[in-house]
N, CA, C and O atoms as CSV, one atom per row, in Angstrom:
chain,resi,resn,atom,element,x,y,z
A,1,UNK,N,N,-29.267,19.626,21.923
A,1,UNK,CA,C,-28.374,20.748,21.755
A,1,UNK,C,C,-26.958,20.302,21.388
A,1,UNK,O,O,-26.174,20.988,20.732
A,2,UNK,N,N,-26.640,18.738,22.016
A,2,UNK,CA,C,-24.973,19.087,21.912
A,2,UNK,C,C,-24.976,18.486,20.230
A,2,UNK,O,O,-24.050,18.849,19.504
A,3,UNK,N,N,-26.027,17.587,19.691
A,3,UNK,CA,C,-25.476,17.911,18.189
A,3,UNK,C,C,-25.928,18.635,17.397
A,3,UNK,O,O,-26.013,18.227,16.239
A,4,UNK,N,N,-26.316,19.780,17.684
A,4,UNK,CA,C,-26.082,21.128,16.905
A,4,UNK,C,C,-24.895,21.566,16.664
A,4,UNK,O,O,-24.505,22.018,15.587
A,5,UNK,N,N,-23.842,21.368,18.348
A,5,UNK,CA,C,-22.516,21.986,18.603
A,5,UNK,C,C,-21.734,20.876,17.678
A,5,UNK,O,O,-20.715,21.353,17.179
A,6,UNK,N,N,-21.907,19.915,17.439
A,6,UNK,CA,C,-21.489,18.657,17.286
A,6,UNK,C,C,-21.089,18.956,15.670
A,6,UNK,O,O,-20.032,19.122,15.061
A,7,UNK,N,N,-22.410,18.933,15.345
A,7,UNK,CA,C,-22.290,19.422,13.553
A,7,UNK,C,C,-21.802,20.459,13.371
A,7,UNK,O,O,-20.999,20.448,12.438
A,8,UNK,N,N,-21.998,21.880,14.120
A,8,UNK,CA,C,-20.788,22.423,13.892
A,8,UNK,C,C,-19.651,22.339,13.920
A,8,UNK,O,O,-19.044,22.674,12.902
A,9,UNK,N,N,-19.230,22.071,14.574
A,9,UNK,CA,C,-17.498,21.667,14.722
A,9,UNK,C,C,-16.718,20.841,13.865
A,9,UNK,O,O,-15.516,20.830,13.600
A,10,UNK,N,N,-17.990,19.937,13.377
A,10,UNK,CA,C,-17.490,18.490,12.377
A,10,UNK,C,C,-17.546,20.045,10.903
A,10,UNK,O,O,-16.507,20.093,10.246
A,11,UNK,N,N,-18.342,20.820,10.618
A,11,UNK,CA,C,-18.711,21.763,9.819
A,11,UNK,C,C,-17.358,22.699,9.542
A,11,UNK,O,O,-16.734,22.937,8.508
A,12,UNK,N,N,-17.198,23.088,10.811
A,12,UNK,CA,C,-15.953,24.050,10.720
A,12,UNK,C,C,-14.477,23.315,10.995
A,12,UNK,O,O,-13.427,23.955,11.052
A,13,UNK,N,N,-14.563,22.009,11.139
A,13,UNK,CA,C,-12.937,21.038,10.913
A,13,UNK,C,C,-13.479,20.590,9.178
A,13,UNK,O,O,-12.483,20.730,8.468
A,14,UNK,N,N,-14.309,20.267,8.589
A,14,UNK,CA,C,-14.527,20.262,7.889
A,14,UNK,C,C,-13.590,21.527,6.351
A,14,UNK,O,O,-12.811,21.519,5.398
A,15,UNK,N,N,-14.410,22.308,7.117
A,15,UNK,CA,C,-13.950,24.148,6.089
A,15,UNK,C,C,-12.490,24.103,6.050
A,15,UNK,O,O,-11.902,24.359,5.000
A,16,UNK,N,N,-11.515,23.627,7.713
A,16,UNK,CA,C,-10.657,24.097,7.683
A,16,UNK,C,C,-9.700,22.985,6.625
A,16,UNK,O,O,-8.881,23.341,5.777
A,17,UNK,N,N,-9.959,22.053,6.859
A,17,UNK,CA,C,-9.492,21.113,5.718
A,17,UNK,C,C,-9.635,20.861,4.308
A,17,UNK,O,O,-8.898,20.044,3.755
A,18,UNK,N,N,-10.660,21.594,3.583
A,18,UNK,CA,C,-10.520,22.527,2.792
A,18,UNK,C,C,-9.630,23.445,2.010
A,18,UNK,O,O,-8.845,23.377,1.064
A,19,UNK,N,N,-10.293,24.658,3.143
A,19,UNK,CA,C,-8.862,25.212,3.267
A,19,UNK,C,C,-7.508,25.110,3.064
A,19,UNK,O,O,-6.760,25.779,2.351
A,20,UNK,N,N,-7.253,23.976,3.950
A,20,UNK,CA,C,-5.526,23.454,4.006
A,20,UNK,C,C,-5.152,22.886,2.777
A,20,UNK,O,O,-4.090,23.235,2.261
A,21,UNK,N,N,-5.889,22.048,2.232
A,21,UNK,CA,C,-6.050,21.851,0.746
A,21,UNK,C,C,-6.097,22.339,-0.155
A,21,UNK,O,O,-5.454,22.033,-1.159
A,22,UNK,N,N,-7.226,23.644,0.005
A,22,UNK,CA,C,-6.834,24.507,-0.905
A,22,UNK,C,C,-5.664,25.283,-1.145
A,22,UNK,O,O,-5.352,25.626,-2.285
A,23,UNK,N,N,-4.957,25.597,-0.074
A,23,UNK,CA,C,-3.385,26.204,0.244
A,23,UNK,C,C,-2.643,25.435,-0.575
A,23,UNK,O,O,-2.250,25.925,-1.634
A,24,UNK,N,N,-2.168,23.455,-0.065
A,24,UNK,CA,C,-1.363,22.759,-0.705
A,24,UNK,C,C,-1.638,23.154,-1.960
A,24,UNK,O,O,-0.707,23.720,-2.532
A,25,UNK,N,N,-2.712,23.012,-2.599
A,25,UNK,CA,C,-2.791,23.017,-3.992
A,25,UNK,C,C,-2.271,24.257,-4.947
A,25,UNK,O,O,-1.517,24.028,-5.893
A,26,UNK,N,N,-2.718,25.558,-4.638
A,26,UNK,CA,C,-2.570,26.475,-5.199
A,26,UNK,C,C,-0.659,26.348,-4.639
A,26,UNK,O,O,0.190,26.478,-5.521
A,27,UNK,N,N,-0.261,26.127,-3.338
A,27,UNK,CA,C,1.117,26.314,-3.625
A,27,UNK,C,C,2.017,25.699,-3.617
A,27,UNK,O,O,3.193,25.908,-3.318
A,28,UNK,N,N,1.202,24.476,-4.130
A,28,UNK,CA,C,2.554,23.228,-4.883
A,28,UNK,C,C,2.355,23.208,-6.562
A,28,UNK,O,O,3.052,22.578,-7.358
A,29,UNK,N,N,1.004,24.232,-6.923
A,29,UNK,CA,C,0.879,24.638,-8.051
A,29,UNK,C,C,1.326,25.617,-8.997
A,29,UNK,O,O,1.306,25.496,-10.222
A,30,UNK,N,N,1.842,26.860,-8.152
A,30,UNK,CA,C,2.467,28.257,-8.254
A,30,UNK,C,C,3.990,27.518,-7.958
A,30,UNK,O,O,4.549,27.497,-9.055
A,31,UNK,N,N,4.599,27.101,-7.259
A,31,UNK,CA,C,6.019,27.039,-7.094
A,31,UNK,C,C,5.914,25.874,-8.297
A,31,UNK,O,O,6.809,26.064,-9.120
A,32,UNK,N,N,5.342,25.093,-8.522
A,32,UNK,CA,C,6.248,24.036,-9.930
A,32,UNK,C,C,5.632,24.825,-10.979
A,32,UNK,O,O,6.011,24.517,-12.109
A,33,UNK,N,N,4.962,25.563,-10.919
A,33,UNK,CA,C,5.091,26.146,-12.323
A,33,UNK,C,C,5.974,27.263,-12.510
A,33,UNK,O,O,6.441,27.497,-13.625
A,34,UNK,N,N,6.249,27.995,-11.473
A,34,UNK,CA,C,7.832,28.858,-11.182
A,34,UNK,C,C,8.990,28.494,-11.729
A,34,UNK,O,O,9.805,28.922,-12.546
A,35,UNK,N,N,8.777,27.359,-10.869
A,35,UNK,CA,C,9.996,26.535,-10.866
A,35,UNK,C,C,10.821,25.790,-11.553
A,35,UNK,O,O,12.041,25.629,-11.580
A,36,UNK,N,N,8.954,24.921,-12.683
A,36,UNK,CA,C,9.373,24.174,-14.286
A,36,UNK,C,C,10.117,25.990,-15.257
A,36,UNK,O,O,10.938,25.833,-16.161
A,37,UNK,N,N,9.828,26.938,-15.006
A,37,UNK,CA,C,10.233,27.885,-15.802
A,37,UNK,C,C,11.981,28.559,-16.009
A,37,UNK,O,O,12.463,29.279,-16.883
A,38,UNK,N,N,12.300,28.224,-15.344
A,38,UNK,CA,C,13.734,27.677,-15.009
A,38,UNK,C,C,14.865,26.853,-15.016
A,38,UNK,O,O,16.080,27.032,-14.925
A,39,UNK,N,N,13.662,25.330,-15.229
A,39,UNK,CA,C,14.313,24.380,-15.069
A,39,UNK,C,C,14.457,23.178,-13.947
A,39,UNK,O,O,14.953,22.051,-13.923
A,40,UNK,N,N,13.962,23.780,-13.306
A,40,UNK,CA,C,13.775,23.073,-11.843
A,40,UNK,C,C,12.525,22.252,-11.451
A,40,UNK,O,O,11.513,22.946,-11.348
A,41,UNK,N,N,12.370,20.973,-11.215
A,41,UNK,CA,C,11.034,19.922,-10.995
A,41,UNK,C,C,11.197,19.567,-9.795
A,41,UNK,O,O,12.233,19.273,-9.198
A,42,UNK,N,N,9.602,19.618,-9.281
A,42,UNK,CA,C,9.586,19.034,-8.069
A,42,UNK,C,C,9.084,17.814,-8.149
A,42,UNK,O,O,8.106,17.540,-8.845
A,43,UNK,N,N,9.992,16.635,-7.134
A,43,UNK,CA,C,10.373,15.271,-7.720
A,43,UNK,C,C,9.553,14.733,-7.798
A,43,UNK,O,O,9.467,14.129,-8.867
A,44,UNK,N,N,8.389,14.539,-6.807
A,44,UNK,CA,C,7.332,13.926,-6.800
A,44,UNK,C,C,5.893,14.680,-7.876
A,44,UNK,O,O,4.863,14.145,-8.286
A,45,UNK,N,N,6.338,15.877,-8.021
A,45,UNK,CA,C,5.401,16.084,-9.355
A,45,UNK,C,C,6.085,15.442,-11.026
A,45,UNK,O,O,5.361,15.147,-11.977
A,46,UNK,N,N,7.419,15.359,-11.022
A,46,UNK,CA,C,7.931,15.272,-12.209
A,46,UNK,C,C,7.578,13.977,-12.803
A,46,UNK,O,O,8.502,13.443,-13.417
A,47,UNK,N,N,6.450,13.336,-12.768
A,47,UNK,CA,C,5.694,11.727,-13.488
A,47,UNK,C,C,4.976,12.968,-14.822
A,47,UNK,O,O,4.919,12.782,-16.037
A,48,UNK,N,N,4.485,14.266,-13.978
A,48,UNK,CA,C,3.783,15.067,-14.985
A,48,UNK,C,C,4.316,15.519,-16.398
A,48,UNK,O,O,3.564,16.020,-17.234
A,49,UNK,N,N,5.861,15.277,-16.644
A,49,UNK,CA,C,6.483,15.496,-17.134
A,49,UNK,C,C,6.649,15.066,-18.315
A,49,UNK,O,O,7.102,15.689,-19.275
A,50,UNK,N,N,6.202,13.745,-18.258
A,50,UNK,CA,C,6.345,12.682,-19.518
A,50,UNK,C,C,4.786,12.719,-19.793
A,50,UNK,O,O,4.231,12.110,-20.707
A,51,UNK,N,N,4.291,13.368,-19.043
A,51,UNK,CA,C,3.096,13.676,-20.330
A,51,UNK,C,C,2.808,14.587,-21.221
A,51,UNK,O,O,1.664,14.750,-21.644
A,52,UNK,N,N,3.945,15.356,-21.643
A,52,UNK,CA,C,3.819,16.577,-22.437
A,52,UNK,C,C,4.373,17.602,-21.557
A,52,UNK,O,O,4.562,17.421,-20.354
A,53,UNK,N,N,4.690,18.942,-22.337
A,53,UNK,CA,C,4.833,20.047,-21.409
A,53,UNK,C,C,3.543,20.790,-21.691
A,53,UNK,O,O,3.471,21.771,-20.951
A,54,UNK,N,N,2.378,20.661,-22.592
A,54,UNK,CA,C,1.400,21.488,-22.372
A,54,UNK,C,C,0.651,20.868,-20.855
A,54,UNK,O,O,0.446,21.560,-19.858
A,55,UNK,N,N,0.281,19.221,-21.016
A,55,UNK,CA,C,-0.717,18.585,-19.919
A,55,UNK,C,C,0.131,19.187,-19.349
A,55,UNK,O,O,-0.481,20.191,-18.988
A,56,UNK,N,N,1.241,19.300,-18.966
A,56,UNK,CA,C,2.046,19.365,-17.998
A,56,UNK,C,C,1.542,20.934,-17.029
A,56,UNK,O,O,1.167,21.139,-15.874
A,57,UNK,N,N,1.816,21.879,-18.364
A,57,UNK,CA,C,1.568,23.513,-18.034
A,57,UNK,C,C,-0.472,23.290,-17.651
A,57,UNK,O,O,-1.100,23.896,-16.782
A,58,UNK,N,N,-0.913,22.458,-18.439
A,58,UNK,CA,C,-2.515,22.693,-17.807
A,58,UNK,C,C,-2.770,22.044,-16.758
A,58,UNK,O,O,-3.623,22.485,-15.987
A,59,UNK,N,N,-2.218,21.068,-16.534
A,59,UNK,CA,C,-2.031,20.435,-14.926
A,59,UNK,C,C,-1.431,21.662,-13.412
A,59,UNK,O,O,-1.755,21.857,-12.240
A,60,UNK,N,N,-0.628,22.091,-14.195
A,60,UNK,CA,C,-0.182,23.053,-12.919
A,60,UNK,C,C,-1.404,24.360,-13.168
A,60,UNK,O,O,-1.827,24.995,-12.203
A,61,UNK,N,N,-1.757,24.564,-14.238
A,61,UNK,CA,C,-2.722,25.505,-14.186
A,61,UNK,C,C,-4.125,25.038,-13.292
A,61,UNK,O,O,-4.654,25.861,-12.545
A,62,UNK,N,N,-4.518,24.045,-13.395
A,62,UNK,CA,C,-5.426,23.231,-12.745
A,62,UNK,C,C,-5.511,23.040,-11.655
A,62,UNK,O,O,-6.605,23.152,-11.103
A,63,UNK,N,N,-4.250,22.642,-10.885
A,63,UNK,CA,C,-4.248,22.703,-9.548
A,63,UNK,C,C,-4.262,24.253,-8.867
A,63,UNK,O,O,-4.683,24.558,-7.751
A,64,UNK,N,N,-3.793,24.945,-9.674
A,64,UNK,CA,C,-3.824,26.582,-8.593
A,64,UNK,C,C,-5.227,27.080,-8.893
A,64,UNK,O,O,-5.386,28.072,-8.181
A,65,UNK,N,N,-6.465,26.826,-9.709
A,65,UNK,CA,C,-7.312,26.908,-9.676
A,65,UNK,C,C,-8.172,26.092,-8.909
A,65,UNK,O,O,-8.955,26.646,-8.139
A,66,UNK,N,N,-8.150,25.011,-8.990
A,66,UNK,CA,C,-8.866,24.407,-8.059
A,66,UNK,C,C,-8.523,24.641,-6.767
A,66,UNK,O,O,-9.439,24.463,-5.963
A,67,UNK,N,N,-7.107,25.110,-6.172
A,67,UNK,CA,C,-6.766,25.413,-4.737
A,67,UNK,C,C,-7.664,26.305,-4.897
A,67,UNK,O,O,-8.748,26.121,-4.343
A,68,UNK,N,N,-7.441,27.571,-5.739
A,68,UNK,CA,C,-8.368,29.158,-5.383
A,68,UNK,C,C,-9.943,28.403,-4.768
A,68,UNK,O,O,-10.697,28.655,-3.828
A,69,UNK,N,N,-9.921,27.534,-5.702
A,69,UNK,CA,C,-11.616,27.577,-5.742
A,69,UNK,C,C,-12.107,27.215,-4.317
A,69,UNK,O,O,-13.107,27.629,-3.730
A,70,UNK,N,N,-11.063,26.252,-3.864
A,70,UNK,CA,C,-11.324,25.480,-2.336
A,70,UNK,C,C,-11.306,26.267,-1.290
A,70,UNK,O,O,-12.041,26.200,-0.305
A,71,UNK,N,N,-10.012,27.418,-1.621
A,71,UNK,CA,C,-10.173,28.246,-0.474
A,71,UNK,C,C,-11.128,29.302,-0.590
A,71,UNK,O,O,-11.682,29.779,0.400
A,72,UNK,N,N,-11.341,29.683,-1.748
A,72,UNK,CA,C,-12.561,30.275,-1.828
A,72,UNK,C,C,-14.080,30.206,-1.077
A,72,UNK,O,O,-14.831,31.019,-0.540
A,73,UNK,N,N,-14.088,28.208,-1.462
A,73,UNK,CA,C,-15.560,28.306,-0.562
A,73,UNK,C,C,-15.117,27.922,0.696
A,73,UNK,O,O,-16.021,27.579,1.458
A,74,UNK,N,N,-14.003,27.881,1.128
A,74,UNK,CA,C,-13.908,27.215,2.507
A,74,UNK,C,C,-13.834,28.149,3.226
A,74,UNK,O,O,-13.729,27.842,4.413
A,75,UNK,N,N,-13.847,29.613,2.916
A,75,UNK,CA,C,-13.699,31.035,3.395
A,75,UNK,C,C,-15.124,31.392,4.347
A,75,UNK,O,O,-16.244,31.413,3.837
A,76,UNK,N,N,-14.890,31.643,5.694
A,76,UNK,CA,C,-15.978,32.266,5.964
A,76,UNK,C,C,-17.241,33.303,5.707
A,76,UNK,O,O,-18.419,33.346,6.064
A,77,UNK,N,N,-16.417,34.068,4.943
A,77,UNK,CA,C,-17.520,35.202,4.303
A,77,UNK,C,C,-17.204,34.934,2.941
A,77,UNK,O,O,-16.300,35.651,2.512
A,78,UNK,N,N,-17.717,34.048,2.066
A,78,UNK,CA,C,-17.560,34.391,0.647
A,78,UNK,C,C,-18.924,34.522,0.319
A,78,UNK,O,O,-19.135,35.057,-0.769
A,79,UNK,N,N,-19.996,34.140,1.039
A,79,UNK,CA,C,-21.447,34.951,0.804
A,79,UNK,C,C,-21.380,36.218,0.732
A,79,UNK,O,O,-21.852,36.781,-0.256
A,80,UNK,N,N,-20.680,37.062,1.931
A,80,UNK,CA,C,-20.345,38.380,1.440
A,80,UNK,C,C,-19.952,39.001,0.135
A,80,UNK,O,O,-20.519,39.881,-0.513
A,81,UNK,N,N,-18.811,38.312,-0.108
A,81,UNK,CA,C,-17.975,38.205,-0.933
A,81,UNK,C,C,-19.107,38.160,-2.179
A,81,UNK,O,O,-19.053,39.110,-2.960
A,82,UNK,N,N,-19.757,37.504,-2.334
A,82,UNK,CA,C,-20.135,37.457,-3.347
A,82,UNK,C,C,-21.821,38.473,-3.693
A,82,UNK,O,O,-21.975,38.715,-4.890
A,83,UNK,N,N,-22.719,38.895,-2.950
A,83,UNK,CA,C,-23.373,39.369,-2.577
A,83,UNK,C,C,-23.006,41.101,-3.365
A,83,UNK,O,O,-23.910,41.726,-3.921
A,84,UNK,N,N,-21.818,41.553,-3.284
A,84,UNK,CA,C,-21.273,42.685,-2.800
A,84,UNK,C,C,-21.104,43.084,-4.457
A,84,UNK,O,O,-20.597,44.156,-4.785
């Protein structure tokens, strides 16, 4: 029994890290692309910079998608979610 409980827990620290990942991503992805629109770089993203401003714009597009996607499946009900 206790590694049933066991794998769960490793299952659901698992999701939540995910999750948290998926967050960083989508919103270190949404604020520098805000932010490049203005004028403003965030320092440790700005290496992205000297690779073009398109890689640049599909890189930040990339990361707020792939956040969605993480928090997406790291979501408890996205079987629902998707079912529906």
């Amino acid at each position: 029994m206790e590694g049933n409980m066991e794998s769960t827990g490793t299952k659901k620290s698992t999701k939540t890290w995910f999750m948290v990942l998926g967050f960083v991503l989508a919103f270190l992805g949404f604020m520098s692309l805000g932010l490049s629109l203005i004028g403003v770089r965030i320092s440790f993203l700005s290496w992205l910079y000297n690779l073009g401003s398109l890689a640049a714009f599909l890189i930040h597009i990339g990361m707020i998608m792939l956040g969605l996607i993480l928090i997406f499946m790291a979501s408890d009900n996205h079987q629902a979610l998707l079912e529906d």
